[in-house]
C-alpha positions in Angstrom: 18.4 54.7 101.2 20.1 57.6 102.5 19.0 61.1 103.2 21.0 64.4 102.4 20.0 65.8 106.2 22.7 68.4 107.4 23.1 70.3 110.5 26.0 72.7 111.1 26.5 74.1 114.4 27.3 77.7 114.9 29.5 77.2 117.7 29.5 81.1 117.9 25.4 81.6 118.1 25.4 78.1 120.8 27.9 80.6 123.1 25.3 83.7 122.3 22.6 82.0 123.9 24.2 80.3 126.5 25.9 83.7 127.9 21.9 85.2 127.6 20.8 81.6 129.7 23.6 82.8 132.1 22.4 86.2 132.7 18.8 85.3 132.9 19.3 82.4 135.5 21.6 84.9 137.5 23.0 82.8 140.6 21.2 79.9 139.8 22.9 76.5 138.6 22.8 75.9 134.7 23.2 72.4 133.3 23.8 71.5 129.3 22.3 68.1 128.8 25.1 67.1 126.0 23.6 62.9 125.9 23.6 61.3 122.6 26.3 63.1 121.2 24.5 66.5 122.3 21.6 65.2 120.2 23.7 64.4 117.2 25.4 68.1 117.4 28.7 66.9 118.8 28.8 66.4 122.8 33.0 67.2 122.9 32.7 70.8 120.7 29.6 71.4 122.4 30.6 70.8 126.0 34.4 72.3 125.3 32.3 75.8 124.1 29.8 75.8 127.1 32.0 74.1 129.9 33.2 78.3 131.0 29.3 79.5 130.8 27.6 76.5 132.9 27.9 74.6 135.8 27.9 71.4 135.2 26.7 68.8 132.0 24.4 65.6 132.2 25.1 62.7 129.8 22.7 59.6 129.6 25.6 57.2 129.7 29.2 56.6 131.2 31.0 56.3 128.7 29.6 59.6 126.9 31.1 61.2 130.2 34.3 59.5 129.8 34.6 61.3 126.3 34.2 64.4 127.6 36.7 63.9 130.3 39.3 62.5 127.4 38.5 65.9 125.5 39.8 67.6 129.0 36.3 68.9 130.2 37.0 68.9 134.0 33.1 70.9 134.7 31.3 68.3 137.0 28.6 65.7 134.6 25.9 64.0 135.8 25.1 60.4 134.7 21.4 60.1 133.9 21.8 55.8 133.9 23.6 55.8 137.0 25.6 52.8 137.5 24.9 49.0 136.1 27.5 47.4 138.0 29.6 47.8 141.4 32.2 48.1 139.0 30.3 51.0 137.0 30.0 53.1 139.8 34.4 53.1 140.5 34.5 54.2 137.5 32.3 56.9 137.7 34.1 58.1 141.1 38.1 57.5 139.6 36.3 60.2 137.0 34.6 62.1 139.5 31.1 62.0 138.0 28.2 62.6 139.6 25.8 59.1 139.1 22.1 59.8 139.1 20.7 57.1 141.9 17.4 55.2 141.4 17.2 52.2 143.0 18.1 50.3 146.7 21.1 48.3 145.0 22.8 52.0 144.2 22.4 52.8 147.7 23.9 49.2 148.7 26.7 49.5 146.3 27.6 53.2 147.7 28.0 51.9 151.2 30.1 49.0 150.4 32.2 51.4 148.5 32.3 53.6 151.2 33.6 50.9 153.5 36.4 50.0 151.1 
């Protein structure tokens, strides 16, 4: 059974308030958490109207930062996962991501990169 729930996003309003963030955090660093699709409001629209007003965006997975980078959002993004793999984490740097580490094997897999 489906539900009639509706959101619209005033793209307009979500600029307001991140210009008023701005201002209030004067020189410190601002980052829009746009994971899960900016919590179902639309991560590309979202990050595309933010991207001039903050400084960078964090995203739970790597390929939700990919997206943003196909959209042409070049503001640095943080990975909340981090890697999974060896593999994950050349992905994240041919995309210049920033990966969140967490564990010994992300700190083994950044030196052997590092010696590549």
């Amino acid at each position: 059974m489906s539900r009639p729930t509706r959101v619209t996003i005033d793209l307009a309003a979500l600029r307001r308030n991140a210009s008023t963030l701005r201002l209030q955090a004067g020189s410190r660093k601002v980052m829009a958490v746009v994971k899960a699709d900016a919590y179902g409001h639309g991560a590309v629209d979202c990050a595309q109207t933010l991207s001039p007003l903050v400084d960078a965006f964090a995203v739970a997975f790597t390929e939700e930062a990919l997206t943003l980078r196909s959209a042409g959002i070049d503001t640095p993004i943080l990975v909340l996962q981090g890697p999974h793999t060896l593999e994950d984490l050349s992905v994240m740097s041919a995309a210049s991501l920033w990966p969140a580490l967490s564990s010994h094997h992300h700190l083994d897999w950044l030196s052997q990169k590092r010696c590549e």
